[in-house]
C-alpha positions in Angstrom: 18.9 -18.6 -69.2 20.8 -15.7 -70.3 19.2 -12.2 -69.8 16.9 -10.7 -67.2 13.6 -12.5 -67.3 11.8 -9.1 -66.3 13.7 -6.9 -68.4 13.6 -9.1 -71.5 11.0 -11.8 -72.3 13.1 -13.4 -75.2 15.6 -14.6 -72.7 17.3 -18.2 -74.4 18.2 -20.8 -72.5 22.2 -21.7 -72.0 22.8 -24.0 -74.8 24.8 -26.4 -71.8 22.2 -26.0 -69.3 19.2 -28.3 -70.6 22.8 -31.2 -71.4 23.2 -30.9 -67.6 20.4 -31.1 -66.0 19.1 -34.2 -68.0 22.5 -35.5 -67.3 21.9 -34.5 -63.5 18.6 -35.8 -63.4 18.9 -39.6 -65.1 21.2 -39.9 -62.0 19.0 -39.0 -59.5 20.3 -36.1 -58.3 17.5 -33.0 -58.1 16.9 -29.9 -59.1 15.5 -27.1 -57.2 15.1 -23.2 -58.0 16.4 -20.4 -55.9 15.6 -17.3 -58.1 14.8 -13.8 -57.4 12.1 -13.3 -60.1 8.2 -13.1 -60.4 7.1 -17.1 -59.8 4.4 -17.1 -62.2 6.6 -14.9 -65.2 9.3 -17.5 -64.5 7.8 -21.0 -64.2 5.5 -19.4 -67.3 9.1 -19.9 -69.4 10.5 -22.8 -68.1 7.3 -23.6 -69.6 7.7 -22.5 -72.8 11.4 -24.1 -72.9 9.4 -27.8 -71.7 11.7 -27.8 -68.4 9.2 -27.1 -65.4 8.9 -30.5 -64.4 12.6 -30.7 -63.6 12.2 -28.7 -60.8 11.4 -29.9 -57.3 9.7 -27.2 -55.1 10.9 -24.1 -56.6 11.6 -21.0 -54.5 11.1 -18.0 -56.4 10.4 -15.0 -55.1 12.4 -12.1 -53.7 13.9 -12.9 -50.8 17.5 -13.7 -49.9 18.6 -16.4 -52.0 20.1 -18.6 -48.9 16.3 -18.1 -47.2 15.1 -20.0 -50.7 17.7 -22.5 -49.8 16.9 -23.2 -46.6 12.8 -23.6 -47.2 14.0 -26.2 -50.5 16.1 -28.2 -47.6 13.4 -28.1 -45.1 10.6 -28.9 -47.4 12.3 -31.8 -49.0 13.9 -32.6 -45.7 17.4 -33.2 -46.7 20.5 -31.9 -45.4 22.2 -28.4 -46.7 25.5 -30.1 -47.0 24.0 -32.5 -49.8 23.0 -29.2 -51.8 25.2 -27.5 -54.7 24.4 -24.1 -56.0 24.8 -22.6 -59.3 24.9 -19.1 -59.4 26.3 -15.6 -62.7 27.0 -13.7 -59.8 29.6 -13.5 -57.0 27.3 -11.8 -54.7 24.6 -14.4 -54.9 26.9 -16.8 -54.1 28.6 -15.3 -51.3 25.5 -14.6 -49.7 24.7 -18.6 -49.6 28.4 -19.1 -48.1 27.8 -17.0 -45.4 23.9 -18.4 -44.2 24.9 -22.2 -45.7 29.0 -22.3 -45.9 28.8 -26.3 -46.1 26.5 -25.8 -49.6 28.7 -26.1 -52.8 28.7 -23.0 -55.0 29.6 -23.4 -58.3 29.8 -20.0 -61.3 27.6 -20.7 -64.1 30.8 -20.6 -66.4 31.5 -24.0 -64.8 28.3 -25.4 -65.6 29.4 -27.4 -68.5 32.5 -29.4 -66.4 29.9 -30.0 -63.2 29.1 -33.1 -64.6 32.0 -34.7 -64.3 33.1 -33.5 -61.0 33.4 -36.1 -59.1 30.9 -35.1 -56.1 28.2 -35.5 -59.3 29.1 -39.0 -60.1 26.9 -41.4 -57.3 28.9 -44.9 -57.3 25.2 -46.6 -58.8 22.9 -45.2 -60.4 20.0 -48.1 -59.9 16.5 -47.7 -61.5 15.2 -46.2 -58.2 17.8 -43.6 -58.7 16.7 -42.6 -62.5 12.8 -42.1 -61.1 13.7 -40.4 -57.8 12.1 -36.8 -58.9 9.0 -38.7 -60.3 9.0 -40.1 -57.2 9.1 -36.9 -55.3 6.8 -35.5 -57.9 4.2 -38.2 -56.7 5.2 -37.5 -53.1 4.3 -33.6 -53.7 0.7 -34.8 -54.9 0.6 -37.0 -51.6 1.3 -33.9 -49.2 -0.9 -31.7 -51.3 -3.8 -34.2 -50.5 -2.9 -34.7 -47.3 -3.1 -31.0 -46.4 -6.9 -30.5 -47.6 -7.9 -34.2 -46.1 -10.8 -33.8 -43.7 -10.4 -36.5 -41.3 -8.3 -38.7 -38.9 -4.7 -39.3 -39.8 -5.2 -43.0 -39.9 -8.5 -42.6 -42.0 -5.9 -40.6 -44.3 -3.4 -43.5 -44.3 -5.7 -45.8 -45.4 -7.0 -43.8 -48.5 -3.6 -44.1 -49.6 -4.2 -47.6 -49.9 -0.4 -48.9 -49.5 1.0 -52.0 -49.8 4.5 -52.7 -48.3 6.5 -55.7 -49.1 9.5 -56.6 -46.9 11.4 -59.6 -48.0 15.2 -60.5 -47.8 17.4 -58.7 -50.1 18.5 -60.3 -53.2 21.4 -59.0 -55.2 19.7 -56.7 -57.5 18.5 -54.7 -54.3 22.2 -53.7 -53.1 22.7 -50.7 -54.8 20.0 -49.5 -54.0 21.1 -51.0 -49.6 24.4 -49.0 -49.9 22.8 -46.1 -51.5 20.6 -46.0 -48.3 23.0 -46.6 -45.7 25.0 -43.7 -47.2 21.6 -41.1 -47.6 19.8 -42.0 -44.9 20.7 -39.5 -41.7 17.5 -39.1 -39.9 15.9 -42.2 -39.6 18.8 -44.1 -38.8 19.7 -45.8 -35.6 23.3 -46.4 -36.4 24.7 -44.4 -39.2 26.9 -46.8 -40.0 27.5 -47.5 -43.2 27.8 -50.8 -45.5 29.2 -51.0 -49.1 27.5 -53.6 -51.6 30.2 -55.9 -51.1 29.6 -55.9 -47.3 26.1 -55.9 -47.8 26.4 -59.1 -50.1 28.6 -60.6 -47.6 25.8 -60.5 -45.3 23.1 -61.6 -47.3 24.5 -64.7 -48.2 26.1 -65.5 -44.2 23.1 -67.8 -42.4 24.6 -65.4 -39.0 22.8 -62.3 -40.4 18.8 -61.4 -42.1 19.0 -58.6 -44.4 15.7 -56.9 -45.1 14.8 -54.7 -47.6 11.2 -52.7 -47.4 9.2 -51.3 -50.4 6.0 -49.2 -50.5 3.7 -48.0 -52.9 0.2 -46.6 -52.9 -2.6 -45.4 -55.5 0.0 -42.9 -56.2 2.9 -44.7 -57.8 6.0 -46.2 -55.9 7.8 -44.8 -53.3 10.9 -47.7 -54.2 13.0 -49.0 -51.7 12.3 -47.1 -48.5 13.7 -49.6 -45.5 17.0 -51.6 -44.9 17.3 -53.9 -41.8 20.5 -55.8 -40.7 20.3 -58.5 -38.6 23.0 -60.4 -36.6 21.9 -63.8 -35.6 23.7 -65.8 -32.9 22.5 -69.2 -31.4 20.2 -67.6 -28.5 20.0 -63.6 -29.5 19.4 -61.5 -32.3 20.7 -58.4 -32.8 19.5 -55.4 -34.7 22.8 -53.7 -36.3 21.1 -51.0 -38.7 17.6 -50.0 -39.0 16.9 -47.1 -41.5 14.1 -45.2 -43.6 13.7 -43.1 -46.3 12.5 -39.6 -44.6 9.7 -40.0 -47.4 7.7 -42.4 -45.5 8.5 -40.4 -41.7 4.7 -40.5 -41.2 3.7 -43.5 -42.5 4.4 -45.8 -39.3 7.2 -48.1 -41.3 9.4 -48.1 -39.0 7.3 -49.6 -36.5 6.1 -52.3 -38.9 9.8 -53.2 -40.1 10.1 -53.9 -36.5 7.0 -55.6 -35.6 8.3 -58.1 -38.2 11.4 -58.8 -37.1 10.1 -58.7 -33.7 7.9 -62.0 -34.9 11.0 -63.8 -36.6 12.8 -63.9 -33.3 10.1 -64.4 -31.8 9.7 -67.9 -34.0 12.9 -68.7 -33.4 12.8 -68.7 -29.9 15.6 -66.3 -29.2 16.4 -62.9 -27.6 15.6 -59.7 -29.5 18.5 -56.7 -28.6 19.5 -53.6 -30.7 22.1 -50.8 -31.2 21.4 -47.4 -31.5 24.0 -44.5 -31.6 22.6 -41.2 -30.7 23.2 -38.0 -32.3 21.0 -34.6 -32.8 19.4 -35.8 -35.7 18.1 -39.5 -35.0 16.0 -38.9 -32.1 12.8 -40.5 -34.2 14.4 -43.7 -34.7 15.2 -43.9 -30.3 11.4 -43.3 -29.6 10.7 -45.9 -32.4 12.5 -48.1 -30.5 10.7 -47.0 -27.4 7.5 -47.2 -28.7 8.2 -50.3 -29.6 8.7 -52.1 -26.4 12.7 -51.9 -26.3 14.4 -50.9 -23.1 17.8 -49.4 -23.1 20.3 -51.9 -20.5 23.4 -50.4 -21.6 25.6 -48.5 -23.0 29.3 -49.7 -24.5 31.2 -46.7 -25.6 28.8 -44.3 -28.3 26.5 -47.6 -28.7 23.2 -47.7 -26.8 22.3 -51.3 -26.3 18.4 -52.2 -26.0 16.6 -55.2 -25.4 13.1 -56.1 -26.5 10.0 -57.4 -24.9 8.6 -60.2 -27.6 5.9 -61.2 -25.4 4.3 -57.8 -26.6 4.1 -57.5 -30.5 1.3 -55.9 -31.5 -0.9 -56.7 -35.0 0.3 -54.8 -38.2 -2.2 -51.1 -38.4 -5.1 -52.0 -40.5 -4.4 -49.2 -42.7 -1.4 -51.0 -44.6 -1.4 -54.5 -47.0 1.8 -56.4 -46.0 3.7 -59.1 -47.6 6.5 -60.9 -46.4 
């Protein structure tokens, strides 16, 4: 809005900024707050101008504005280099550069032309893209529930009452399979990444599986959360990509993902092996793979090779409905 909120409570809202964050939104990128401002005077007008729900874990308060940016990063666990901030004053902005200097800062004068720069235009923008902050939203009420749960994690878990349904991909699930491989940092064993075309390649070769996970619960969907390539060779199988969405970090997926391929090679009689390139943010997905019963017997340049034990798979955890 124009004005100072605390100095005037007429303030009106930039006649381009409601156009852009719609525009924003349907494509699934999200919104977040860093303003120095009263919370409650502030959310009490985005309110009034019907834009509150826009706005994913809003940091208002007043501290440093990069400090706001940081806790909106950790709390929705993304990387700072995916965030863009929009800021009237040079100051503000210059402050971000010098905590963040991999965040893009944009003046609000430019607000109107941001969505057509080209870092604002994802390649697809699938169905899963247009609901992403309702499916934060319903991810917020998860976290919120899990914080004043009394009882055992897995007791937890099961309240949530999820169903997971991994399958092979079909073609309507590949924008969705790039859009991971190119997200997806943390939970990752490779970080390579696959463009639809590859990815259809693949899912229509008899050498490789391509599986795609989806989870909901009582709370609404999280979408498609999991991607698993598979290279399949007479007498071995081999895990090329196993990935996540960080939304479902402590739900055990990536265990189960693996528990079911584990049983596919395991049915076709052949040897279970898997690549895993280290770096400082992956570590989960190595002690997956650990946990797991994989053991590491190699290493060929960056790539970390692992072979599993199949005579070892455990039963899916109780607290989950699978279909496969």
């Amino acid at each position: 809005w124009t004005g100072v909120l605390l100095e005037d409570s007429q303030v009106a809202v930039r006649d381009e900024a409601v156009g852009v964050i719609r525009a924003l939104d349907d494509r699934g990128i999200l919104h977040s707050i860093a303003s120095r401002n009263d919370f409650d005077t502030a959310m009490a007008k985005l309110r009034e101008f019907d834009l509150h729900e826009f706005f994913i874990h809003p940091q208002i308060n007043w501290g440093t504005k990069s400090t706001s940016i940081g806790r909106i990063a950790e709390t929705i666990n993304i990387g700072t280099d995916t965030l863009a901030f929009i800021d009237d004053q040079p100051f503000e902005r210059d402050e971000v550069l010098s905590v963040f200097p991999e965040v893009q800062c944009y003046d609000v004068e430019d607000m109107a032309r941001i969505v057509d720069r080209p870092e604002m235009m994802p390649r697809f923008v699938s169905d899963e893209s247009r609901h992403r902050r309702t499916m934060m939203q319903a991810e917020i009420t998860r976290s919120q529930v899990e914080e004043s749960f009394d009882g055992a994690q897995d007791e937890f878990l099961a309240s949530l009452e999820m169903q997971l349904d991994i399958y092979p991909a079909r073609e309507r699930d590949l924008e969705r399979a790039e859009e991971l491989t190119l997200r997806t940092n943390q939970l990752n064993t490779t970080g390579r990444t696959y463009s639809y075309a590859e990815l259809d390649k693949f899912r229509t070769s008899d050498d490789y599986h391509v599986l795609v996970a989806r989870l909901r619960d009582k709370y609404g969907s999280y979408g498609t959360i999991g991607l698993a390539l598979v290279e399949k060779r007479e007498q071995e199988w081999w895990i090329r990509l196993l990935l996540m969405s960080c939304r479902v970090m402590n739900r055990g997926i990536g265990g189960v993902i693996i528990t079911h391929i584990r049983q596919l090679a395991r049915d076709a009689g052949v040897q279970l092996f898997a690549d895993m390139v280290m770096n400082d943010r992956n570590r989960m997905m190595y002690m997956t793979y650990k946990f797991n019963h994989f053991r590491e017997i190699g290493q060929s340049e960056d790539v970390t090779i692992f072979e599993n034990d199949l005579s070892r798979i455990p039963p899916y955890p109780s607290y989950l409905r699978i279909t496969s």
